[in-house]
C-alpha positions as CSV (number, residue, x, y, z in Angstrom):
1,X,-2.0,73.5,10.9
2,X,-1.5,76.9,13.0
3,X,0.3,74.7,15.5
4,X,2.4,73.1,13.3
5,X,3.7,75.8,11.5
6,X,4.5,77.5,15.3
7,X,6.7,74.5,15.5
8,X,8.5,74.8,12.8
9,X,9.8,78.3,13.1
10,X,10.7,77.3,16.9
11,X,12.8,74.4,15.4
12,X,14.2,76.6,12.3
13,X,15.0,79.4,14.9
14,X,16.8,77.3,17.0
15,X,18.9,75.3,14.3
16,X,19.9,78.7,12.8
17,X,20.8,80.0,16.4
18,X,22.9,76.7,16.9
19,X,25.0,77.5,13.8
20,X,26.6,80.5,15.0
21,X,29.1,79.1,17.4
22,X,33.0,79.6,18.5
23,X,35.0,79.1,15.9
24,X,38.1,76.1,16.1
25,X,41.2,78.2,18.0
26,X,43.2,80.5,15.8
27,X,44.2,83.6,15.3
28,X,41.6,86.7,14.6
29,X,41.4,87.3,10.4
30,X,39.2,90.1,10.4
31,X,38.0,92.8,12.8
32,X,35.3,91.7,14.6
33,X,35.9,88.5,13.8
34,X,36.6,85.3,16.4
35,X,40.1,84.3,17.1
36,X,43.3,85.8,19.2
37,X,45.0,88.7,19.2
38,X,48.4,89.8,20.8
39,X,50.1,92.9,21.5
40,X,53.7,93.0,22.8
41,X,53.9,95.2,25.7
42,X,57.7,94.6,27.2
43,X,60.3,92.2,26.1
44,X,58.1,89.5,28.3
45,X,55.1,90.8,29.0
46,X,52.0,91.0,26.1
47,X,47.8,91.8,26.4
48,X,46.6,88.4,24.7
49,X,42.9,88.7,23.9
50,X,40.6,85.9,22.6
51,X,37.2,87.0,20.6
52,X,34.6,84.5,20.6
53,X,30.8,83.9,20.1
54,X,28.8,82.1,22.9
55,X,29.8,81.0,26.6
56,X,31.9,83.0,27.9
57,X,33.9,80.2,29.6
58,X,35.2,78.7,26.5
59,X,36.8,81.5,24.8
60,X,38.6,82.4,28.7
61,X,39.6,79.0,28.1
62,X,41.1,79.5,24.5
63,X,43.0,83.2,25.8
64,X,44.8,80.7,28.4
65,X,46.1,78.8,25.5
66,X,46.7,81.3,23.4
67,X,48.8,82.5,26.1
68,X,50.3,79.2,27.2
69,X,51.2,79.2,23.5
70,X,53.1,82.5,23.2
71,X,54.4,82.1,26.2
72,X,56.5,78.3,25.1
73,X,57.0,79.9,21.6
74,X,58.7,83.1,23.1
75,X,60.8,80.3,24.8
76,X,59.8,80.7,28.2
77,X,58.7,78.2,30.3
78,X,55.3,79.9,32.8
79,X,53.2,82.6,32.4
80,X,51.4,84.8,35.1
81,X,47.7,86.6,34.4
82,X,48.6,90.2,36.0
83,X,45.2,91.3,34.4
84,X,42.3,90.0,33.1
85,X,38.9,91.4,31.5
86,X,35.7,89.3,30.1
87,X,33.5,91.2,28.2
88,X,29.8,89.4,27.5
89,X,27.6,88.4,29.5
90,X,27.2,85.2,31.4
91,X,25.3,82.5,30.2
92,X,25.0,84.0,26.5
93,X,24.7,81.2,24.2
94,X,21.4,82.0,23.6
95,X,18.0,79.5,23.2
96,X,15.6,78.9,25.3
97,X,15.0,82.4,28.2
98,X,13.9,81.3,31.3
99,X,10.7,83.8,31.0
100,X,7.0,83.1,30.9
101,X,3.8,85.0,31.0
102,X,0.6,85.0,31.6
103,X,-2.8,87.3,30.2
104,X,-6.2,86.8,30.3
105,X,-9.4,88.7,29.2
106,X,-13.0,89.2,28.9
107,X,-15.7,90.3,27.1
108,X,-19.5,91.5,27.3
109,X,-21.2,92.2,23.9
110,X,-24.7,91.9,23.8
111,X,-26.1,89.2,25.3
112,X,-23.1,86.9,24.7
113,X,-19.7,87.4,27.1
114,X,-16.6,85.4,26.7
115,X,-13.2,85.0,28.2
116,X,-9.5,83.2,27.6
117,X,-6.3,82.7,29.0
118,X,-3.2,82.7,27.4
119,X,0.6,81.7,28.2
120,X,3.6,82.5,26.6
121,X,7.8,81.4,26.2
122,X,10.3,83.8,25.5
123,X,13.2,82.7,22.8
124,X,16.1,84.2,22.3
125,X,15.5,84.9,18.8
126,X,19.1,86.6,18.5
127,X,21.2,83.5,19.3
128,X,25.0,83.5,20.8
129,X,26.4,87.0,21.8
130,X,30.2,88.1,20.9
131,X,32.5,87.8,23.6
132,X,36.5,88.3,24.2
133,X,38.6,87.7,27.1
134,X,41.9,89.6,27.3
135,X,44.9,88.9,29.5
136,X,47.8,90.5,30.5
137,X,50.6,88.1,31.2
138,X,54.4,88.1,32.5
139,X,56.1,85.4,31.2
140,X,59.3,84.0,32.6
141,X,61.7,80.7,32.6
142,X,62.3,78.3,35.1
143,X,60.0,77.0,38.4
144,X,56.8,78.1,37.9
145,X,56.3,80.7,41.1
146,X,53.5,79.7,43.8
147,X,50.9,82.1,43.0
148,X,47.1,81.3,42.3
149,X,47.8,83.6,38.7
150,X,50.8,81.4,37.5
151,X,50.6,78.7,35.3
152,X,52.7,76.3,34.1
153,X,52.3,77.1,30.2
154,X,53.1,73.0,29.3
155,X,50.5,72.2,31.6
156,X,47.6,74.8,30.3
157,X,48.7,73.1,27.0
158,X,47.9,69.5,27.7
159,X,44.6,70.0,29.7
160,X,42.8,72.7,27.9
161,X,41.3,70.9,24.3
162,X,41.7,72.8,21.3
């Protein structure tokens, strides 16, 4: 019975933890909530940032479309990250730690003595952590330059699922 109820609050604390997850691309309703954000810096340059819950990977992916987006509806035709900053921690998507541990014990009472040995998991009883990416982008019309930090915003639009 003990075991079984140990099971179930594993599997109830990980289906919660898998509810909290990135939201589908849009743009941020609320602070603190998930989505984009942009903030108009020069006539063709903006900070576009991208709040998120979980991997960190996926919402860098949604700021590049958010970016390739502005970028095509402000009529140009690349952008270029000048800057970038990730805030979150890698790998934060929460479940199962990688953590284990190991006690043990004895005892002497009397004429009787006994021992055991136990070894524990570690969940991540908190489940995905917030994250944003922000970018700061020149945008401009034309060849896309040769530069590792360029994109062709068409191209980020096409590849990059929504």
């Amino acid at each position: 019975m003990k075991r079984l109820a140990i099971l179930s609050l594993a599997a109830s604390t990980l289906a919660l933890a898998a509810c909290v997850s990135l939201a589908p691309y849009g743009a941020q309703r609320a602070p603190g909530g998930q989505g984009y954000s942009e903030q108009r810096i020069e006539s063709n340059r903006y900070r576009v940032t991208y709040h998120g819950v979980g991997a960190a990977g996926a919402v860098a992916d949604y700021a590049l479309v958010r970016a390739a987006d502005l970028t095509t509806d402000q009529g140009y035709d690349w952008f270029e990250v000048t800057q970038s900053w990730t805030d979150g921690r890698p790998g934060g998507a929460g479940g199962v730690r990688p953590s284990v541990s190991i006690g043990g014990g004895s005892s002497r009472y009397g004429g009787d003595s006994s021992s055991g040995v136990g070894v524990g998991l570690g969940l991540n009883f908190s489940g995905p952590s917030p994250t944003s990416t922000s970018l700061e982008i020149v945008m401009g019309r034309g060849q896309k330059p040769d530069r590792p930090n360029a994109y062709d915003a068409r191209s980020v639009q096409a590849s990059i699922p929504r």
